[in-house]
Backbone as CSV, one residue per row, in Angstrom:
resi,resn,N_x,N_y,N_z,CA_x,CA_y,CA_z,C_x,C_y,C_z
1,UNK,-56.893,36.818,108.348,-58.218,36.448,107.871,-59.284,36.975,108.828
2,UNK,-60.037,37.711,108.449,-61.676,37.867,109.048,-62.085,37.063,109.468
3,UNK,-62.666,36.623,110.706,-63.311,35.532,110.661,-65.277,35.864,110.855
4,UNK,-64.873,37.429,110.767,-66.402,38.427,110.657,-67.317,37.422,112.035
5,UNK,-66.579,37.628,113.119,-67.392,37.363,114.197,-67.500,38.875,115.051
6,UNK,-67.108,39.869,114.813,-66.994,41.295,115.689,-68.840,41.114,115.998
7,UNK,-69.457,41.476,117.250,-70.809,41.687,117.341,-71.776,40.662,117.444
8,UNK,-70.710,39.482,117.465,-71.877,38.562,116.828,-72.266,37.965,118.397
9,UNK,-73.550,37.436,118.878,-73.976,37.258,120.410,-73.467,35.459,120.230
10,UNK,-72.590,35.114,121.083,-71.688,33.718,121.319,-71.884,33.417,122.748
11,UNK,-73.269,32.611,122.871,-73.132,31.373,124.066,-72.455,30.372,124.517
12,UNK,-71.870,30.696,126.015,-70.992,29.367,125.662,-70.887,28.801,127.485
13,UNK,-71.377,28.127,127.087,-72.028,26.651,128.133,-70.743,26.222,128.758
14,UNK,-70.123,26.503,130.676,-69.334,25.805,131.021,-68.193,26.421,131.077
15,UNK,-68.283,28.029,130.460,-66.874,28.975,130.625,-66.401,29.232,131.736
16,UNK,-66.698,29.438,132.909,-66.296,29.740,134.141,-65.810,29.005,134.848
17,UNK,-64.366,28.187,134.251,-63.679,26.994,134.959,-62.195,27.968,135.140
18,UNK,-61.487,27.523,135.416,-60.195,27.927,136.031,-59.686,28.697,134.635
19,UNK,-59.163,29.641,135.260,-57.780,30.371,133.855,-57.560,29.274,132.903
20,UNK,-57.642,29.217,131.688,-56.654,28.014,131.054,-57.508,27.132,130.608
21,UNK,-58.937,26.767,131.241,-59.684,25.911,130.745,-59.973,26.180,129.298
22,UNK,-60.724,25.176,128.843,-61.440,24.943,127.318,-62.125,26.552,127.413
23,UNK,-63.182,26.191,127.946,-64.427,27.287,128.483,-63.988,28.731,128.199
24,UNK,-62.674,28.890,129.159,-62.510,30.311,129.410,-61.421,30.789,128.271
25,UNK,-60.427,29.767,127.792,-59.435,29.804,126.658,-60.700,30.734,125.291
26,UNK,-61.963,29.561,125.075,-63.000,30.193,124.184,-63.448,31.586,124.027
27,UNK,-63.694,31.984,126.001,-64.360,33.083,125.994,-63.208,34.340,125.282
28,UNK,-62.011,33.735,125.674,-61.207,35.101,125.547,-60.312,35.300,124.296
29,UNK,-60.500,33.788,123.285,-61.001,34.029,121.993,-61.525,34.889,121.130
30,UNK,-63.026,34.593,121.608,-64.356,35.312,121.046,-63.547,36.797,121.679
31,UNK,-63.769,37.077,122.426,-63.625,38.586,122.090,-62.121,39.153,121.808
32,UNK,-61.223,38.400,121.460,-60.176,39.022,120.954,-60.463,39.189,119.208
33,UNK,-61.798,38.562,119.050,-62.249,38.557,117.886,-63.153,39.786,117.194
34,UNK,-64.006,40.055,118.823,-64.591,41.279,118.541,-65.812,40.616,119.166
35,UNK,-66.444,39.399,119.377,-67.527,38.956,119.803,-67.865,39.401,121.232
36,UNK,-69.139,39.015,121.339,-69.610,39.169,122.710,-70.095,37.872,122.929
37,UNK,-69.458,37.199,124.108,-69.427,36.274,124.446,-70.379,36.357,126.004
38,UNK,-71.215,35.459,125.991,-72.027,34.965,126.406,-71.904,33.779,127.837
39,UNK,-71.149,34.115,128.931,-70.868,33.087,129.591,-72.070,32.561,130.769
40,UNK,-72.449,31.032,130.721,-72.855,29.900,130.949,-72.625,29.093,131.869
41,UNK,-72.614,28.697,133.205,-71.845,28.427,134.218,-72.345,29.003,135.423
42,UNK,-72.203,27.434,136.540,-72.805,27.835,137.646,-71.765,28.486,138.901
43,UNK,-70.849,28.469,137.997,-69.553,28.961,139.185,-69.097,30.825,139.593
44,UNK,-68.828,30.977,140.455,-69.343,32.593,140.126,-68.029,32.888,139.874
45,UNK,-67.301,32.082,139.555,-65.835,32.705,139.029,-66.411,33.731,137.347
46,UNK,-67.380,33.341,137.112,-67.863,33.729,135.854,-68.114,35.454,135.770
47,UNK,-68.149,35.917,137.122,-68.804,37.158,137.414,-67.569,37.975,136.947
48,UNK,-66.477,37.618,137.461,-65.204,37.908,137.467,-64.636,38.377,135.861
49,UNK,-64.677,37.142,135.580,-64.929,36.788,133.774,-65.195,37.966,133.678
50,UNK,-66.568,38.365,133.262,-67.815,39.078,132.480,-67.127,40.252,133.112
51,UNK,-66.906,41.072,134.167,-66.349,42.096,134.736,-65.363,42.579,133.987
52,UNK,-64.206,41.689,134.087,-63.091,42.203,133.437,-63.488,42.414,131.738
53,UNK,-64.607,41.743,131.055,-64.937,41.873,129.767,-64.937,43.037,129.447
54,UNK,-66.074,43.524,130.653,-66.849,44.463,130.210,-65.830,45.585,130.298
55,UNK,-64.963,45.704,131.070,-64.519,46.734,131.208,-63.006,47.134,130.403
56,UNK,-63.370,45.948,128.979,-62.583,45.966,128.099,-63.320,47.069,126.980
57,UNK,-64.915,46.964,127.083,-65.989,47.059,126.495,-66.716,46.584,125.916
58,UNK,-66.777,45.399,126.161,-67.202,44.342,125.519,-68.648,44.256,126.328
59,UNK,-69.185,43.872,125.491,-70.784,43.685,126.374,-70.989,42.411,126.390
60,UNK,-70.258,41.450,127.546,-70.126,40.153,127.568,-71.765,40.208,129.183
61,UNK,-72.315,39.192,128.838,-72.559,38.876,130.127,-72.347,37.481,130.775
62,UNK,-72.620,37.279,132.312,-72.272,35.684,132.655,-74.213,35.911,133.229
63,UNK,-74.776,34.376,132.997,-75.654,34.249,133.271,-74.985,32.936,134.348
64,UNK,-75.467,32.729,135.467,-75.014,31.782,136.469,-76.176,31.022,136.719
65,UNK,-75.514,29.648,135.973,-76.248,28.705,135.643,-76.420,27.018,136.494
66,UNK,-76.608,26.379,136.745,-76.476,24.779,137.342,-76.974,24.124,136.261
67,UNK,-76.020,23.715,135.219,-76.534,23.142,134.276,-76.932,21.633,133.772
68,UNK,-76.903,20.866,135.203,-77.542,19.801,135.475,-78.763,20.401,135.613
69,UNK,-79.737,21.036,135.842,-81.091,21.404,135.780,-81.754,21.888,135.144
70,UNK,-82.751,21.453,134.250,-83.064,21.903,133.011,-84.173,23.501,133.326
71,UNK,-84.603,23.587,134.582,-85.366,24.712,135.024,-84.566,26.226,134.738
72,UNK,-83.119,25.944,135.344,-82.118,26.805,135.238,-82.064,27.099,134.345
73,UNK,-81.672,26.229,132.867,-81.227,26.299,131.620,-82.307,27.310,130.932
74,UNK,-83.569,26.678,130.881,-84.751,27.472,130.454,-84.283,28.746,131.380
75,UNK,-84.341,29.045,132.494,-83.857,30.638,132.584,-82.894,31.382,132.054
76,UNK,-81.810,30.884,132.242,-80.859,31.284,131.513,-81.213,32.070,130.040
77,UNK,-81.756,30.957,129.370,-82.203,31.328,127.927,-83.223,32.393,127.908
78,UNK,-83.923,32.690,128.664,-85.038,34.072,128.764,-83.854,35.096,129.214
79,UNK,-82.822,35.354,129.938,-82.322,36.187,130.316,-81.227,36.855,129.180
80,UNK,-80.825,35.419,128.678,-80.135,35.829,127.274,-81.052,36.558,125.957
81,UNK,-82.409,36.406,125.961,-83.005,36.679,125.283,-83.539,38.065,125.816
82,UNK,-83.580,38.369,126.805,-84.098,39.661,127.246,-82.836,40.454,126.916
83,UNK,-81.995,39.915,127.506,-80.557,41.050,127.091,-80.201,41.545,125.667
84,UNK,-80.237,40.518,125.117,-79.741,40.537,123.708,-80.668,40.690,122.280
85,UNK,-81.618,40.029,122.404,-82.621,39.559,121.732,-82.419,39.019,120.429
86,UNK,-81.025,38.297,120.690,-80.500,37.794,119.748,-79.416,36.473,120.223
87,UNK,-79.019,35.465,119.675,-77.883,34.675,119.534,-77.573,34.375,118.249
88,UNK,-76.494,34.454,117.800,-75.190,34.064,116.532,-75.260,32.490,117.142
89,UNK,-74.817,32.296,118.138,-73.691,30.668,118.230,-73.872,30.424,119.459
90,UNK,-74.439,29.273,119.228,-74.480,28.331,120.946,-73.033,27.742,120.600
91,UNK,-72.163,27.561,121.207,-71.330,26.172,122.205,-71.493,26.016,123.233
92,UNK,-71.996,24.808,123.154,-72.543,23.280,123.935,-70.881,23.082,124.604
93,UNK,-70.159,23.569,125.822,-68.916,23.227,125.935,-68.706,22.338,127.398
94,UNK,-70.046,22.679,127.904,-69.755,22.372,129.684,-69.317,20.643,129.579
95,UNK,-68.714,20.200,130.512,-68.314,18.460,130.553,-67.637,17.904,131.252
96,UNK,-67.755,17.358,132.359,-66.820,16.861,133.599,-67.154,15.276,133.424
97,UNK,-65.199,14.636,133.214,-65.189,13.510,133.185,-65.378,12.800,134.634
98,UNK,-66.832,12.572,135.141,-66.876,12.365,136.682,-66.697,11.135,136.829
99,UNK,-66.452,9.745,136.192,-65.848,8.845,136.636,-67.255,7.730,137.061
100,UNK,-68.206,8.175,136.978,-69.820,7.215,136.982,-69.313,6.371,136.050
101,UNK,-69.160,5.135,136.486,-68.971,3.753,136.011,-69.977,2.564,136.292
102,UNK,-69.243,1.628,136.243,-70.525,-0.009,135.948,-70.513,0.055,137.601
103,UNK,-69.399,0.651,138.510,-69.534,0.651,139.745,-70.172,1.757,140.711
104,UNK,-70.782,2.610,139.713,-71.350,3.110,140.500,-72.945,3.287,140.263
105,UNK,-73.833,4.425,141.406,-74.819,4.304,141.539,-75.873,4.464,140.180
106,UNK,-77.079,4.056,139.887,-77.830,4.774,139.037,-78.043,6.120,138.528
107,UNK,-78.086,6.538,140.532,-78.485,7.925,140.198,-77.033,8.595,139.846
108,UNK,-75.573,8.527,140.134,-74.760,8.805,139.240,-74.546,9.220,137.915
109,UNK,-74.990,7.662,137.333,-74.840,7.590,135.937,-75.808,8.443,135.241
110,UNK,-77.243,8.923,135.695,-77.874,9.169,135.200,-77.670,10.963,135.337
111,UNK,-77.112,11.308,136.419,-76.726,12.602,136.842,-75.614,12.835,135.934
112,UNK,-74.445,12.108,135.647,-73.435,12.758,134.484,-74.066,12.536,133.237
113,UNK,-75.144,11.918,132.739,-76.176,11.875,131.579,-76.719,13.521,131.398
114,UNK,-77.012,14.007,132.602,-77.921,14.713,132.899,-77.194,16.424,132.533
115,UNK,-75.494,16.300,132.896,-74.534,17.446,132.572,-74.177,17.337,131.381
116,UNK,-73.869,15.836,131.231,-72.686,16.082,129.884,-73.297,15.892,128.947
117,UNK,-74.751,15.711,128.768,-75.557,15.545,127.130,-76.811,16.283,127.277
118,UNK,-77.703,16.358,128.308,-79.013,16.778,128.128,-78.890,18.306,128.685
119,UNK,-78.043,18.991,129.208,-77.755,20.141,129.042,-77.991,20.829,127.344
120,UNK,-77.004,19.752,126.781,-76.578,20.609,125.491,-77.801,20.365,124.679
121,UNK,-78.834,19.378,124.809,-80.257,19.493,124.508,-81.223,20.916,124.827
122,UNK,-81.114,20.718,125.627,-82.282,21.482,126.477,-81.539,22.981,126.142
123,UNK,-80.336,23.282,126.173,-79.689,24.831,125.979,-80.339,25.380,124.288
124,UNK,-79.680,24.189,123.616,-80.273,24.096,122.398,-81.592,24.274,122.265
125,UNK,-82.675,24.028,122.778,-84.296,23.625,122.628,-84.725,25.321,122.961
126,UNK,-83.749,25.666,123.851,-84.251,27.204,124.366,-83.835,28.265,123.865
127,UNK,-82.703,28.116,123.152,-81.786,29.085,122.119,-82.307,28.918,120.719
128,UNK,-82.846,28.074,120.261,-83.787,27.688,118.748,-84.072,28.444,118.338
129,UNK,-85.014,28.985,118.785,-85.679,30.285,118.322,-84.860,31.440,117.629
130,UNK,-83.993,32.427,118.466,-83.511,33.059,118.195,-82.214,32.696,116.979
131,UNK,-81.429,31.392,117.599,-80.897,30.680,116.246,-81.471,30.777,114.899
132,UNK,-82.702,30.477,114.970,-83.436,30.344,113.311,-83.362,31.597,113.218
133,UNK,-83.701,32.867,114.228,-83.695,34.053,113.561,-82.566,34.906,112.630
134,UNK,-80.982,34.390,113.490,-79.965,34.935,112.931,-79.472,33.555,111.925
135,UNK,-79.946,32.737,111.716,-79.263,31.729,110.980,-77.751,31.191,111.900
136,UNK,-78.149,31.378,112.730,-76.929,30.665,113.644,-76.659,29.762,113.476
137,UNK,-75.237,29.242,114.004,-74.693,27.883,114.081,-74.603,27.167,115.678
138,UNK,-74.355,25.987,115.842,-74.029,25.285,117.060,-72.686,24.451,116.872
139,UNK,-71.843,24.650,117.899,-70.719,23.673,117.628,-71.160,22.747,119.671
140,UNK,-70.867,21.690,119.445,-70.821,20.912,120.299,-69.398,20.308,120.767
141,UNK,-68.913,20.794,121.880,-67.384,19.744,122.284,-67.609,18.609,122.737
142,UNK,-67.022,17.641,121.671,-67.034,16.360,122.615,-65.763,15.689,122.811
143,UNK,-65.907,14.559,122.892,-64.669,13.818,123.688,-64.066,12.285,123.133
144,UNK,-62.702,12.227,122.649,-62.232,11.546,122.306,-63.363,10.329,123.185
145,UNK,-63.473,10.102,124.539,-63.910,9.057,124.895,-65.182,8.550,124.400
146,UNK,-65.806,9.066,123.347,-67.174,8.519,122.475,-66.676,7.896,121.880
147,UNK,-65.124,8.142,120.881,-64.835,7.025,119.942,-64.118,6.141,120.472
148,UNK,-63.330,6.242,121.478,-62.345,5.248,121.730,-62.355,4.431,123.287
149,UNK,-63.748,5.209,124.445,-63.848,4.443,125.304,-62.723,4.731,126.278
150,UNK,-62.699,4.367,127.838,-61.596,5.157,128.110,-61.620,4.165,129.853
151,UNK,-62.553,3.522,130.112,-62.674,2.601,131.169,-63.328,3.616,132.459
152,UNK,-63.804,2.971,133.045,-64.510,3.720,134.729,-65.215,4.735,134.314
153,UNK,-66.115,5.178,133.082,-66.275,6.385,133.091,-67.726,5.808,132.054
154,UNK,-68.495,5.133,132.406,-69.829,4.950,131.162,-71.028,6.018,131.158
155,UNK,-70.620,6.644,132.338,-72.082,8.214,132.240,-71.212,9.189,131.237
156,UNK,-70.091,9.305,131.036,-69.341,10.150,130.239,-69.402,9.698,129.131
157,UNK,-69.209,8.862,128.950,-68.817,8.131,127.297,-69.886,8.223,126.835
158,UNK,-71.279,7.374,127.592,-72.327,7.287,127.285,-72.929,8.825,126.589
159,UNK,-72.770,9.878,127.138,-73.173,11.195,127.475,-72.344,11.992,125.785
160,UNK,-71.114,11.800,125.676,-70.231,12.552,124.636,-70.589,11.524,123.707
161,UNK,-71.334,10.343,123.703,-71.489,9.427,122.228,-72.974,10.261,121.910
162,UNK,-73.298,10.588,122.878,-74.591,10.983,122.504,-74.547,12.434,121.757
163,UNK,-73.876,13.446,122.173,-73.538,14.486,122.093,-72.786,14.376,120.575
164,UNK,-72.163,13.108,120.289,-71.890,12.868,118.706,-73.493,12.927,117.884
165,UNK,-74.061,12.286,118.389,-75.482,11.745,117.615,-76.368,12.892,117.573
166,UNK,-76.102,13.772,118.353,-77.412,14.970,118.364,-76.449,16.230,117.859
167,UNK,-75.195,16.382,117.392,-74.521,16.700,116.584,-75.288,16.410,115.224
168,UNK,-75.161,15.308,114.652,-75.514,14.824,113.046,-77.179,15.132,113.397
169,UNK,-77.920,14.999,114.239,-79.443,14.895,113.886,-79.711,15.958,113.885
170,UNK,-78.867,17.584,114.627,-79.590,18.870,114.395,-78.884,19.123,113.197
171,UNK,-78.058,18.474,112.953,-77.109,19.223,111.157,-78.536,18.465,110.407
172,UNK,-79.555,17.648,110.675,-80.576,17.522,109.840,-81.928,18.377,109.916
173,UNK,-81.885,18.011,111.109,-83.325,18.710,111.770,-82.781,20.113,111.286
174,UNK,-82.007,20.618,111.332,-82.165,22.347,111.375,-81.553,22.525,109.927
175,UNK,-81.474,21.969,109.304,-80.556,22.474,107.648,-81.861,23.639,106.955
176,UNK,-83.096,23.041,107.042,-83.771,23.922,106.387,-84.183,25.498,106.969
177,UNK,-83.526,25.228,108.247,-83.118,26.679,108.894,-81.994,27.799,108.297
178,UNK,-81.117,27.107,107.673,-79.922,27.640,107.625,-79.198,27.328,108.765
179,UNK,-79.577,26.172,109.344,-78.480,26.326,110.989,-77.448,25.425,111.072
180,UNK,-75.973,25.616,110.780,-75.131,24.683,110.617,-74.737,23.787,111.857
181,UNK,-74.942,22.518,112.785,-74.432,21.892,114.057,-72.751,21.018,113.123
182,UNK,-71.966,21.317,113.865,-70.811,21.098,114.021,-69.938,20.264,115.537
183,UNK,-69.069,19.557,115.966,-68.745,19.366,117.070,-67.088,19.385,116.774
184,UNK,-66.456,19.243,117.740,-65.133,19.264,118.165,-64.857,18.625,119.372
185,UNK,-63.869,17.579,118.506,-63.573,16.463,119.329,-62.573,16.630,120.110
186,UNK,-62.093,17.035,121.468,-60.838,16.965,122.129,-60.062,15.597,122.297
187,UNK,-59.175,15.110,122.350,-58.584,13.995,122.887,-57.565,14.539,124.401
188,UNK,-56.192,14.844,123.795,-55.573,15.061,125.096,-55.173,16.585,125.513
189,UNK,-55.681,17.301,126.018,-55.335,19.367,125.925,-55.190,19.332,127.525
190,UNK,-53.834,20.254,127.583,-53.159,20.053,128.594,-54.000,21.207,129.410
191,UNK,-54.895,20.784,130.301,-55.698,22.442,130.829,-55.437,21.870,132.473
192,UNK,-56.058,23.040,132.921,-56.105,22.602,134.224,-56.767,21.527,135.030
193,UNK,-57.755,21.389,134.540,-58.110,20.501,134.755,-57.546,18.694,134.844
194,UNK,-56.761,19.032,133.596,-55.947,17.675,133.570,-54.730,17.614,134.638
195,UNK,-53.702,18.749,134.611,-52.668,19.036,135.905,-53.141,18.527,136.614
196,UNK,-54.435,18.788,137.091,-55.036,18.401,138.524,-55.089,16.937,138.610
197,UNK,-55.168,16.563,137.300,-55.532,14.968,137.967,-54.146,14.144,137.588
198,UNK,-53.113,14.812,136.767,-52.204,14.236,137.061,-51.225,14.152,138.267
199,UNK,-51.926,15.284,139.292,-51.346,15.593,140.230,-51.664,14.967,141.418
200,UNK,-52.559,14.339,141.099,-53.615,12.981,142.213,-52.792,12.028,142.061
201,UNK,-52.161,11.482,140.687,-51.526,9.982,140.777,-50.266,9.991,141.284
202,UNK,-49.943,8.800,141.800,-48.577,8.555,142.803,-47.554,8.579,141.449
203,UNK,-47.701,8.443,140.019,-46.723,8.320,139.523,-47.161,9.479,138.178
204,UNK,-47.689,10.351,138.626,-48.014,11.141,137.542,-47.030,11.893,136.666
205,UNK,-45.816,12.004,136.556,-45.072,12.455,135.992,-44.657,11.521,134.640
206,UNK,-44.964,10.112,135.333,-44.195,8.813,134.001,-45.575,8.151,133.257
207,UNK,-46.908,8.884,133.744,-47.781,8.771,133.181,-48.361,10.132,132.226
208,UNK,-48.111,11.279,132.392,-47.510,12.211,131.573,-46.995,11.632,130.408
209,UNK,-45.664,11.491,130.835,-45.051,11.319,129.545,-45.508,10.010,128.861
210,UNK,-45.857,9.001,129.052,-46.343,7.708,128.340,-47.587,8.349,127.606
211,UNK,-47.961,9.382,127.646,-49.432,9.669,127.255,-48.777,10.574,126.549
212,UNK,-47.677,11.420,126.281,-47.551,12.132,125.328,-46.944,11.944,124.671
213,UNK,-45.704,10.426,124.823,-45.525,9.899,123.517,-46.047,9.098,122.727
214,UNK,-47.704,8.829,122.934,-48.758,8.410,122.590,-49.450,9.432,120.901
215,UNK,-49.015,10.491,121.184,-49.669,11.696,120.406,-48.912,11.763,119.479
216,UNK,-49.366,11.511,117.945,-48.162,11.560,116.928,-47.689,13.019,116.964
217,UNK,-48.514,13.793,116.376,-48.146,15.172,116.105,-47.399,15.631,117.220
218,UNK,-45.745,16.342,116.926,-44.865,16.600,117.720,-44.929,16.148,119.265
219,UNK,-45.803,15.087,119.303,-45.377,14.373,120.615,-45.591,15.361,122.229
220,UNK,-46.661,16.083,121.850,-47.441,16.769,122.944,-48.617,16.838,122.675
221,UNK,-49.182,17.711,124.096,-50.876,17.995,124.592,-50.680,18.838,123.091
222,UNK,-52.461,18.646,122.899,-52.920,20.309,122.441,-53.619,21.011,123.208
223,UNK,-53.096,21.978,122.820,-52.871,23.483,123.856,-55.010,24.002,123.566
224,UNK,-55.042,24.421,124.869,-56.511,25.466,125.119,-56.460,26.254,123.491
225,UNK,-55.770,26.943,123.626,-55.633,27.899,122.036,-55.882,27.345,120.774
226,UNK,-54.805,26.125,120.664,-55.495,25.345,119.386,-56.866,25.029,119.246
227,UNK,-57.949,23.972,120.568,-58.732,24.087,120.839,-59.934,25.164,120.060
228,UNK,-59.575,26.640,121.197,-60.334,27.604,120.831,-60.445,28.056,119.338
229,UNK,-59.484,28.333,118.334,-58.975,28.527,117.151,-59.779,28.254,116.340
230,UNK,-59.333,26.266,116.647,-60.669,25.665,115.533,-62.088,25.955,115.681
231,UNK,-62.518,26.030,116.983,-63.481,26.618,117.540,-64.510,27.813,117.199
232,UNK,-63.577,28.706,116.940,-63.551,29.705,115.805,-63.553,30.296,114.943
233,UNK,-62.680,28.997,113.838,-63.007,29.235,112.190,-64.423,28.185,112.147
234,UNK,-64.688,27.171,113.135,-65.583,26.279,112.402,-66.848,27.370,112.564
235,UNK,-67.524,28.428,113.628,-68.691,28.474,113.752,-68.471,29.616,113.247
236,UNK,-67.397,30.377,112.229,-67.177,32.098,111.290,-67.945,31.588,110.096
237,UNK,-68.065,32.798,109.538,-68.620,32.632,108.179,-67.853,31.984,107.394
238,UNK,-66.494,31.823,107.499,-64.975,31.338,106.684,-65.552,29.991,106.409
239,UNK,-65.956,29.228,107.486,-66.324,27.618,107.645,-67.838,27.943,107.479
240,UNK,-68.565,28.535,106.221,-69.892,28.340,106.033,-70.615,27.520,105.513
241,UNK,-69.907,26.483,105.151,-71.105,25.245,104.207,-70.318,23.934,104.931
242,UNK,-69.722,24.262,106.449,-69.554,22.948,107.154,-70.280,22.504,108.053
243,UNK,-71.132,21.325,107.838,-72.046,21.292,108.710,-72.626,19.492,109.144
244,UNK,-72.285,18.483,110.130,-72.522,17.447,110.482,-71.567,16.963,111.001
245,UNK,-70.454,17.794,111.021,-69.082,17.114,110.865,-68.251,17.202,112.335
246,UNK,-67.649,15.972,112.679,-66.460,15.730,113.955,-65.493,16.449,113.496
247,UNK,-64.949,17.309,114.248,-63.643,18.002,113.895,-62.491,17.643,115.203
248,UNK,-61.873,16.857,114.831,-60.820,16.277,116.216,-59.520,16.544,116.052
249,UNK,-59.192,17.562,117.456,-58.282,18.453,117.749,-57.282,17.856,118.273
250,UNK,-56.629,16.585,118.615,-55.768,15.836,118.824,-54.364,15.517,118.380
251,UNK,-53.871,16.286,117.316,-52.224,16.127,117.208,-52.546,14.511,116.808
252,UNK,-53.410,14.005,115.754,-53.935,12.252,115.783,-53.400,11.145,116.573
253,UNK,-53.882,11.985,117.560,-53.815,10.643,118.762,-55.213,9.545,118.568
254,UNK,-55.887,10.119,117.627,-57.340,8.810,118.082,-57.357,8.288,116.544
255,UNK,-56.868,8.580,115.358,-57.045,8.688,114.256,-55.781,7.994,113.400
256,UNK,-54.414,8.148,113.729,-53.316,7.780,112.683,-52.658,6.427,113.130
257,UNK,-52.599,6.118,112.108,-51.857,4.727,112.597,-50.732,4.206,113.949
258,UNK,-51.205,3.267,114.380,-50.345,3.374,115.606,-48.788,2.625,115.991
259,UNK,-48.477,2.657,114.090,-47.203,2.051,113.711,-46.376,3.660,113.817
260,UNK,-46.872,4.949,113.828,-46.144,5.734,114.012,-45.314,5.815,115.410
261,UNK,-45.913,5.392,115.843,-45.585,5.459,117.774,-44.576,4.094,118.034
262,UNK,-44.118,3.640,117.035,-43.081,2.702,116.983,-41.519,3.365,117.115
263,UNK,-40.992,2.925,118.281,-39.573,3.684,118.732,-38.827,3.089,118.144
């Protein structure tokens, strides 16, 4: 299937995390697709990224971003716009579960507010423009922990419930654009990021597995790839009249009855 993304300019907020991440699984997606992908990210692993793109031929660039700061963001978006003078597709992907809870500081909570939701505002507010021009779409990643809560973590939850809600209000605000907002819900995807923190707990191996016989569908993670995939048909022309909608990538871990998980 076509998914007629070859050319098309794909922002994507938060790619420059380790091999394997969400982020970078996306970037290397998009251009196995034919896209030019757009990487977002304050880490200069991103340079690296965009290097090896380019010298696929791909006319990827990394704009190096701190996307807790909305000053940055607004640059970013002039630089994407000078380069390109165009965007197809924001993803809103950047998101670190930092653990700002009822125990910690204000300025915490208000700082993972500040990454994991008002980024994907403000990226959005500065990419608009050019969006309305190509009739672009936005997909937003969010996080099982908006629907189901997850303990020690209320700047996150708080942050991805929100990131649900400004999902459905630009699928309103922008319909008479032609601009479809979409999100994608992760629950459990085995990336690096997660290794890492199973690799912190004293018993992380029997907490592994209690968590993946938690997952109905064949009783594992979903993989970066699945992830990216859906990722992919939702913001192609293929998925063109989908638009307000949670799409949750979970093997129904947050969704199917939990009489299946009966041994």
């Amino acid at each position: 299937m076509d998914l007629k993304l070859k050319d098309k300019v794909v922002v994507v907020t938060g790619a420059a995390g380790i091999k394997g991440s969400i982020g970078e699984t996306i970037v290397q997606a998009l251009a196995n697709e034919g896209a030019i992908p757009v990487i977002v990210d304050r880490n200069a692993r991103g340079f690296e990224y965009a290097e090896a793109l380019q010298q696929k031929g791909i006319n990827s660039i990394f704009v190096q971003t701190d996307l807790s700061k909305v000053d940055q963001i607004e640059a970013a978006a002039k630089v994407i716009n000078d380069t390109y003078g165009k965007v197809d597709v924001l993803i809103n992907n950047v998101g670190v579960n930092d653990g700002a809870g009822l125990d910690s500081s204000m300025e915490e909570f208000i700082n993972s507010i500040r990454l994991n939701m008002v980024s994907f505002f403000a990226m959005t507010k500065y990419l608009l423009p050019l969006l309305k021009n190509s009739k672009g779409n936005i997909l937003n990643i969010a996080s099982k922990v908006a629907l189901t809560g997850q303990g020690g973590t209320s700047g996150y939850a708080a942050a991805k419930g929100g990131v649900l809600g400004l999902t459905r209000e630009w699928a309103v605000d922008l319909i008479k654009y032609g601009i479809r907002s979409n999100a994608i819900v992760i629950a459990e995807s085995w990336t690096p990021a997660y290794k890492n923190w199973i690799d912190t707990l004293e018993n992380g191996e029997e907490k592994l597995k209690s968590i993946v016989k938690k997952i109905p569908l064949e009783n594992r993670m979903t993989t970066p790839e699945e992830v990216a995939n859906q990722c992919l048909f939702t913001i192609s022309e293929v998925s063109s009249h989908t638009t307000g909608q949670f799409i949750t990538v979970d093997g129904g871990y947050v969704h199917l009855d939990r009489a299946l998980l009966t041994e």
